[in-house]
C-alpha positions in Angstrom: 69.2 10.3 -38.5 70.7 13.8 -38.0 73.6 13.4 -35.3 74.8 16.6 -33.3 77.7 16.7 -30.8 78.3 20.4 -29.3 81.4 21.3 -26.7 82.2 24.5 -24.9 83.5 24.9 -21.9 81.3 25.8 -18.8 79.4 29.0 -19.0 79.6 29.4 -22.8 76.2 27.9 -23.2 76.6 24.9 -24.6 74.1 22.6 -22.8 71.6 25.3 -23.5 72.7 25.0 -27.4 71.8 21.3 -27.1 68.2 21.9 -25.3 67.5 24.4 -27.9 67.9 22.5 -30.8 66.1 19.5 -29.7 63.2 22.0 -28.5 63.2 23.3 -32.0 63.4 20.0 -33.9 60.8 18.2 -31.1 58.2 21.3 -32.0 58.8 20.7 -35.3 57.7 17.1 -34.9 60.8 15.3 -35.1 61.8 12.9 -32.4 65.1 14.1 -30.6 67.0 12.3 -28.1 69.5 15.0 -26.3 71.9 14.6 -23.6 74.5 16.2 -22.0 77.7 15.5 -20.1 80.2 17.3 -18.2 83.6 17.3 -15.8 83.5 19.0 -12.5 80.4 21.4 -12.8 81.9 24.7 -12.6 83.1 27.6 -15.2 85.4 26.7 -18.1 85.6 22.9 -17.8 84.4 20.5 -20.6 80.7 20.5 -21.4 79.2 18.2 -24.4 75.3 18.1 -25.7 74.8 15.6 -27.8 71.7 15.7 -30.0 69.9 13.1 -32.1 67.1 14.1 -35.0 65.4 11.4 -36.7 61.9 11.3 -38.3 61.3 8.4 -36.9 61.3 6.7 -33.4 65.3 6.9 -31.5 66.5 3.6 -30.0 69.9 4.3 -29.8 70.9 5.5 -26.4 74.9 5.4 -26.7 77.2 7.7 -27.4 77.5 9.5 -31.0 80.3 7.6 -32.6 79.8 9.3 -36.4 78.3 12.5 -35.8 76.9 15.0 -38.6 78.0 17.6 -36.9 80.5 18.8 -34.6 79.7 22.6 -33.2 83.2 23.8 -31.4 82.6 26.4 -28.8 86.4 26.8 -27.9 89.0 25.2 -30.3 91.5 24.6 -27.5 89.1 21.6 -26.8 90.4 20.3 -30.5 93.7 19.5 -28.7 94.2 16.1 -28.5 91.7 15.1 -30.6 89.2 13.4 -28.4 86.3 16.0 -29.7 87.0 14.5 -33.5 87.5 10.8 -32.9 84.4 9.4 -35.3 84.4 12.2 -37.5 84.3 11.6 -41.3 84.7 13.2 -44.7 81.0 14.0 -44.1 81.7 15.6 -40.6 81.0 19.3 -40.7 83.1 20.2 -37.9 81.9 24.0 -37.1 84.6 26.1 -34.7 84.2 29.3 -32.7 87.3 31.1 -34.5 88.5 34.4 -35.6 91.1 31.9 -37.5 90.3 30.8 -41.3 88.9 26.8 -41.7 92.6 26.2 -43.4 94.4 26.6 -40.5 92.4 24.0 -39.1 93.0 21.4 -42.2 95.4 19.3 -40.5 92.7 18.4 -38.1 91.8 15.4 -40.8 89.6 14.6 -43.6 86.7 16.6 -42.9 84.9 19.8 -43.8 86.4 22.7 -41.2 84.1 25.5 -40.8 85.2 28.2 -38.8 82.8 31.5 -37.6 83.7 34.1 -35.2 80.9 34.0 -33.2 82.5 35.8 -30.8 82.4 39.1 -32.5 78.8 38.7 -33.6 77.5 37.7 -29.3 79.7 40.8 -28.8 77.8 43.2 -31.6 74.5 42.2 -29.8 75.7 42.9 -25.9 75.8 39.0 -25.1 79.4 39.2 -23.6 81.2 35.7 -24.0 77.9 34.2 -24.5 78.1 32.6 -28.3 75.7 29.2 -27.8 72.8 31.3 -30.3 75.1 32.9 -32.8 77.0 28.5 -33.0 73.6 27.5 -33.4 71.7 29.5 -36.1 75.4 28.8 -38.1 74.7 25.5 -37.7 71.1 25.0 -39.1 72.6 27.0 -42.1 75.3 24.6 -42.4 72.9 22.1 -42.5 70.4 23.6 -44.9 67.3 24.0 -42.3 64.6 26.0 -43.5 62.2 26.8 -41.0 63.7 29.9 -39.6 60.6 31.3 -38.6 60.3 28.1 -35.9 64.3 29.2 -34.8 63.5 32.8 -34.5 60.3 31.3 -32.0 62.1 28.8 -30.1 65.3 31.0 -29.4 63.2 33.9 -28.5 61.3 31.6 -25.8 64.0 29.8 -24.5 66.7 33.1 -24.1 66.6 33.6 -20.5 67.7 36.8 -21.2 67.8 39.2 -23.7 65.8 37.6 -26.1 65.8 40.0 -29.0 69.7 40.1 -28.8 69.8 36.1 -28.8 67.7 35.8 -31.8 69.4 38.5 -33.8 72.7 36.8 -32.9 71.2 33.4 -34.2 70.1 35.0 -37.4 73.5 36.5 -37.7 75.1 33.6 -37.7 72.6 31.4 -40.0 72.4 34.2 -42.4 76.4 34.2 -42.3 77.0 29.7 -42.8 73.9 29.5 -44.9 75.3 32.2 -47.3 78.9 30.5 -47.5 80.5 33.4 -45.3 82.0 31.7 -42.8 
């Protein structure tokens, strides 16, 4: 089982993250089991998607407790360590960052990724907006491999700007898968 958790803070698209990655793994015929959860609903308070992938059927409905991944929208959310607790040396723990991974290497024992997604939302007029560019980087991490079924799913689920959002997401696999982050 592939195990996914992904925090932002409101408005950065987080939750959307979440429902596009189970979209594109449930198309894909995977099961998926995908929730989210967040503080008071409003504009820069803690959001979390979490995201299960197996190929077979999901019974576990609790919390992630050793996830696979951890995608970082905003690393002011590392403070205090709540968004690592359960991560292992096995963790990638992906971070929305202009900063290089070793600043973030007393964190713990785990592999730090950091991508300014920022800067690539920003190239292809999405503002602050960095939930596709976090999510192609991602899959790349991870190895995925059907990009053609990422291109399709992010163009249909953009609510905007479509074309921007999937050149954003390629940017950003094209920049983990190819060890440039």
């Amino acid at each position: 089982m592939l195990q996914f958790i992904i925090q932002g803070r409101g408005g950065q698209g987080a939750q959307l993250a979440g429902k596009l990655m189970a979209d594109m793994f449930f198309q894909e015929g995977k099961n998926v089991l995908v929730y989210a959860t967040y503080g008071g609903a409003r504009r820069g308070t803690p959001v979390s998607s979490s995201l299960r992938v197996d190929d077979k059927p999901i019974r576990m409905r609790c919390d992630i407790e050793h996830p696979d991944v951890i995608v970082c929208f905003d690393p002011s959310l590392l403070e205090g360590g709540a968004l690592l607790k359960g991560a292992t040396a096995q963790t990638i723990v992906l971070i929305n960052t202009s900063h290089p991974a070793e600043e973030f290497a007393h964190l713990g024992d785990f592999k730090v990724v950091t991508i300014d997604a920022m800067t690539v939302a920003k190239k292809y007029q999405l503002g602050r907006i960095v939930n596709t560019t976090l999510v192609g980087a991602a899959l790349g991490l991870i190895g995925y491999a059907n990009v053609e079924l990422l291109e399709m799913v992010v163009a249909e689920t953009s609510p905007v700007k479509s074309e921007n959002n999937v050149a954003a997401c390629m940017d950003g696999y094209r920049i983990a898968s190819e060890g440039s982050c």
